[in-house]
C-alpha positions as CSV (number, residue, x, y, z in Angstrom):
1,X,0.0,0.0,0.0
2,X,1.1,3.2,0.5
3,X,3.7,4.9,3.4
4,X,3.4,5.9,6.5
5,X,4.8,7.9,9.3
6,X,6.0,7.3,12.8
7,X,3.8,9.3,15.0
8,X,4.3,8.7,18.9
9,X,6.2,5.6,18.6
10,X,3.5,4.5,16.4
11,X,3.6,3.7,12.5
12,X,0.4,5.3,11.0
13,X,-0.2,5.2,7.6
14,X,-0.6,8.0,5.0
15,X,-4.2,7.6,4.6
16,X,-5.5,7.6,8.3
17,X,-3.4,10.9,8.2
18,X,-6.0,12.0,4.8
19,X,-8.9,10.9,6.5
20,X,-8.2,12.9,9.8
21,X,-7.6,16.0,8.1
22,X,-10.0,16.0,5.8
23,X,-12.9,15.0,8.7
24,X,-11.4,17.7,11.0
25,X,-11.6,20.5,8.0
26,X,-15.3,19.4,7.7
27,X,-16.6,19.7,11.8
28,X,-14.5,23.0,11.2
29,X,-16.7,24.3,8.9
30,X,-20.0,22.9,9.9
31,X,-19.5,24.4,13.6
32,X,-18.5,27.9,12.0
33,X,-21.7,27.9,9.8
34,X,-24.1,26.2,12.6
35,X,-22.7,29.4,14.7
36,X,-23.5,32.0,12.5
37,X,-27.2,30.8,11.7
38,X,-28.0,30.3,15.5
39,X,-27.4,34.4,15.6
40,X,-30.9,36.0,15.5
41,X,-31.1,39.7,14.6
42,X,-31.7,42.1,17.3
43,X,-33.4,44.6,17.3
44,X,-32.2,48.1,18.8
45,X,-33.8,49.3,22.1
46,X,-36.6,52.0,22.0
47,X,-36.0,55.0,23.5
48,X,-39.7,56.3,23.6
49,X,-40.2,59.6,25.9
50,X,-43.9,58.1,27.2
51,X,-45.5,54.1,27.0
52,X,-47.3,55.6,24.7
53,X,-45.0,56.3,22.3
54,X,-43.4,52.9,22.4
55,X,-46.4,51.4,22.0
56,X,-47.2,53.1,18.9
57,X,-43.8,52.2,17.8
58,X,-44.2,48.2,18.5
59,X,-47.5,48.2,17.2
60,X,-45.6,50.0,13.8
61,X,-42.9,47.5,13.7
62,X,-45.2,44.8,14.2
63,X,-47.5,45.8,11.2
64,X,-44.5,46.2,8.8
65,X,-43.2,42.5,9.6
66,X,-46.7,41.3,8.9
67,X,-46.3,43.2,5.9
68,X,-42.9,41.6,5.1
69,X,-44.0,38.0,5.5
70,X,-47.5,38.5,3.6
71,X,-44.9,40.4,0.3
72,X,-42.4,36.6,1.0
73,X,-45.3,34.6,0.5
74,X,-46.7,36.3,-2.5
């Protein structure tokens, strides 16, 4: 078959050495990507001067996602 190397007083061949590598570049990139789609957008705080201005601004926000999803589905 092919070589190998002697790797902690042990003889390990040239493909084990392949397989590794390539299997560790892999988990490295699937934990990378899982990370960044776990991160949910935030949204910024709402500095309203009464309750009544914050509600009117949630209530606004709320009707333009509604308006998002229903323009996504059409």
């Amino acid at each position: 078959m092919g070589g190998s190397y002697l790797i902690a007083g042990r003889n390990v061949p040239t493909h084990y050495l392949a397989i590794t590598t390539l299997a560790t570049f892999g988990l490295g990139i699937f934990a990378v990507s899982r990370r960044a789609k776990s991160k949910k957008p935030t949204t910024p705080p709402i500095n309203a001067s009464s309750s009544d201005e914050e509600a009117f601004i949630k209530e606004f926000i709320k009707h333009a996602e509604e308006q998002d999803k229903n323009k996504e589905h059409h």
